[in-house]
KESE-705349 format. One record per residue (C-alpha): z, y, x; residue in three letters; residue number from 1. Coordinates in steps of 0.25 Angstrom, whole numbers. Example, Ala and Ser with C-alpha at 12.3 -4.5 7.8 and 13.67 -1.06 7.14 Angstrom:
2
{{31; -18; 49}; 'Ala'; 1};
{{29; -4; 55}; 'Ser'; 2};
This chain:
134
{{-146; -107; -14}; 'Unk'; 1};
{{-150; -93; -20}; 'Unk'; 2};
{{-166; -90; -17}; 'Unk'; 3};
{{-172; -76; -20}; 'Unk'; 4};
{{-168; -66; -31}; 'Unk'; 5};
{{-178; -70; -44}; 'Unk'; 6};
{{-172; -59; -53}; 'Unk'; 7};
{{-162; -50; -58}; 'Unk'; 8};
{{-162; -51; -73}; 'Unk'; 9};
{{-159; -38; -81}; 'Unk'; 10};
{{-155; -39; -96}; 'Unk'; 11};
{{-161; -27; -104}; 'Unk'; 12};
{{-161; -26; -120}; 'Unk'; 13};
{{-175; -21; -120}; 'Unk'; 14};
{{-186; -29; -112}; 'Unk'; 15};
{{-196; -19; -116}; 'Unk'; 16};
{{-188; -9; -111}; 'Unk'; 17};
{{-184; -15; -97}; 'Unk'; 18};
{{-199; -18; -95}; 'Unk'; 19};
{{-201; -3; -96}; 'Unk'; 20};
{{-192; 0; -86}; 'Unk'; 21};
{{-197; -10; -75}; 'Unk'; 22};
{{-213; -8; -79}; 'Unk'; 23};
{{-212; 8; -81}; 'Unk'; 24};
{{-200; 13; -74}; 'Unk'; 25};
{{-200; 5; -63}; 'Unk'; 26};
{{-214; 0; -60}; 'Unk'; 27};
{{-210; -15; -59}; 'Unk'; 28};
{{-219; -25; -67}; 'Unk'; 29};
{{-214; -34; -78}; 'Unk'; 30};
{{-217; -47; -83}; 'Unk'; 31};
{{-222; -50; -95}; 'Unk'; 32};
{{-207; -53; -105}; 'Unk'; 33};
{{-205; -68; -108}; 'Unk'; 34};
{{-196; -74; -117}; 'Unk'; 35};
{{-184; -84; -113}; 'Unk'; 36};
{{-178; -89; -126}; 'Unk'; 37};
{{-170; -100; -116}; 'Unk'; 38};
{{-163; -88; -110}; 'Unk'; 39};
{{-163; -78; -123}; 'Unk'; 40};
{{-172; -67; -116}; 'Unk'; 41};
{{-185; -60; -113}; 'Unk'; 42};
{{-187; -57; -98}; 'Unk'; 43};
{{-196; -50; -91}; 'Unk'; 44};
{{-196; -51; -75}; 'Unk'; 45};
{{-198; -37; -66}; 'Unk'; 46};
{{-209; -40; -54}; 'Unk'; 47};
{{-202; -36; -42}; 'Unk'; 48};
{{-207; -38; -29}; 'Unk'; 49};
{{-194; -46; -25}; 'Unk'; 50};
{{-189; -53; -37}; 'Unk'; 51};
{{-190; -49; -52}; 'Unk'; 52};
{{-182; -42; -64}; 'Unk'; 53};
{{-180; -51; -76}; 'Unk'; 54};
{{-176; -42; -89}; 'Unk'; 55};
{{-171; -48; -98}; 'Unk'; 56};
{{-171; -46; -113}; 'Unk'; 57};
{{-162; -55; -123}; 'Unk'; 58};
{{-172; -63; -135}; 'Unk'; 59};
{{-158; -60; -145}; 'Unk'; 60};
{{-144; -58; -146}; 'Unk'; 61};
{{-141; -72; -142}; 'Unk'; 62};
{{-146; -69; -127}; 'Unk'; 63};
{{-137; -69; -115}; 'Unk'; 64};
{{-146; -56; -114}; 'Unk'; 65};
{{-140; -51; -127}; 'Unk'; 66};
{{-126; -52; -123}; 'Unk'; 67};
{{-128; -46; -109}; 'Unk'; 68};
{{-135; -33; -116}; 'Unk'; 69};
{{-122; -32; -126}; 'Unk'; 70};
{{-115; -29; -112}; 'Unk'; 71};
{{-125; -24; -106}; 'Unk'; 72};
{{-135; -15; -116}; 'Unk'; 73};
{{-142; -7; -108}; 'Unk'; 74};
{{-145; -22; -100}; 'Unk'; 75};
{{-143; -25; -86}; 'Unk'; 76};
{{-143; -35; -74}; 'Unk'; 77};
{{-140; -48; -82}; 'Unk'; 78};
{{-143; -57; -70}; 'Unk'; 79};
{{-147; -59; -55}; 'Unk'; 80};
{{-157; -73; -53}; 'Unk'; 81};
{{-158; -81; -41}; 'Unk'; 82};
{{-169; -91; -36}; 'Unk'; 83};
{{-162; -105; -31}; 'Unk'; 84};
{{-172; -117; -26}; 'Unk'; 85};
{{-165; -126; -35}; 'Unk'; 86};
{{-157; -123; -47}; 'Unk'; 87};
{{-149; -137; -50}; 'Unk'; 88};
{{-146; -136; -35}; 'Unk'; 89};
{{-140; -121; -36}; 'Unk'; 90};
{{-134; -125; -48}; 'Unk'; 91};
{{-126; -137; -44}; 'Unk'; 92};
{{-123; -128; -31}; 'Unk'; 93};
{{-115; -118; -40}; 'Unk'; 94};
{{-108; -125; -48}; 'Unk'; 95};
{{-102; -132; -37}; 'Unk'; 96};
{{-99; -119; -32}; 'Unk'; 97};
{{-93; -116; -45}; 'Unk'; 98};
{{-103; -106; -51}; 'Unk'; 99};
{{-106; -107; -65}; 'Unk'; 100};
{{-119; -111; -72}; 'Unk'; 101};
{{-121; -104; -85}; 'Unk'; 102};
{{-126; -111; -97}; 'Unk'; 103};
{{-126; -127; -95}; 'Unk'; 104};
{{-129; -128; -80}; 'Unk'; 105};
{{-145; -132; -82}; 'Unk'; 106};
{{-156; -123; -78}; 'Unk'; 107};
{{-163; -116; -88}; 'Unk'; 108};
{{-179; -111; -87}; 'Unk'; 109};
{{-179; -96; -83}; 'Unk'; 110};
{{-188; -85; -88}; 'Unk'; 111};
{{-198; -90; -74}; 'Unk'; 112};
{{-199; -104; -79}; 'Unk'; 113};
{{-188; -109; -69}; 'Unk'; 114};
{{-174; -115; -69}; 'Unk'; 115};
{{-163; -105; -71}; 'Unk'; 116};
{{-146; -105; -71}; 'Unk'; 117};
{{-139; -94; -72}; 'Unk'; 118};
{{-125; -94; -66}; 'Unk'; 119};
{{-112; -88; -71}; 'Unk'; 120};
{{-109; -70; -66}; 'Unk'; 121};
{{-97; -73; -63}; 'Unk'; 122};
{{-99; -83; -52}; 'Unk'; 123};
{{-109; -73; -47}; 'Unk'; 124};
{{-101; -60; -44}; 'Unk'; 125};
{{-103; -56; -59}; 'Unk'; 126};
{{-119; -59; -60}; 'Unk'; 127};
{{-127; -68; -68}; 'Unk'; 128};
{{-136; -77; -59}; 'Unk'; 129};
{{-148; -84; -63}; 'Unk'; 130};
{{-153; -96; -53}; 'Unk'; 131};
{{-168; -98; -53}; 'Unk'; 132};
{{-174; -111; -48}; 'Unk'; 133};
{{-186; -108; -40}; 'Unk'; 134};
């Protein structure tokens, strides 16, 4: 079911600052940010050669971003994302399996324009998964 690794999301509380480290310390080149008032964030993706670093900024205190950097301030992982062929299929597939679905079970549009689910981290060895339709 599972395809290639799309991205690991980091959630950091200054998206200015992250860029920084990515672009100056490490070299890497950065997306231009976008906004993702659906998903209360601003993201920006990490190039790599492989797959890609999402960064994850929250738009307000209402953002599930907001309530990871309470517990988190200096930021963090906040999530690994997976590629599937086909995300109803994936997600009928789990639920049968007992895996849970966050939200109301329907895919939402992610931050590249395609179906998204994210799936409970504690079916998932303590890790939040993201499902991606390609």
């Amino acid at each position: 079911m599972l395809g290639r690794l799309n991205h690991v999301a980091i959630a950091v509380p200054d998206l200015k600052a992250g860029v920084a480290v990515y672009e100056n310390t490490l070299g890497a080149k950065v997306s231009k940010p976008q906004a993702e008032p659906d998903h209360g964030v601003n993201v920006v993706f990490v190039e790599l050669a492989n797959t890609k670093i999402e960064l994850l900024e929250p738009i307000d205190e209402n953002s599930p971003i907001a309530k990871f950097l309470q517990k988190n301030p200096s930021g963090g992982m906040h999530h690994i994302c997976y590629e599937v062929e086909d995300i109803i299929a994936a997600r009928d597939k789990l639920k049968a399996e007992g895996a849970r679905v966050l939200g109301d079970g329907e895919p939402k549009i992610g931050a590249h324009g395609k179906p998204v689910l994210f799936l409970h981290p504690k079916d998932f060895c303590g890790t939040l998964v993201e499902l991606e339709q390609v």
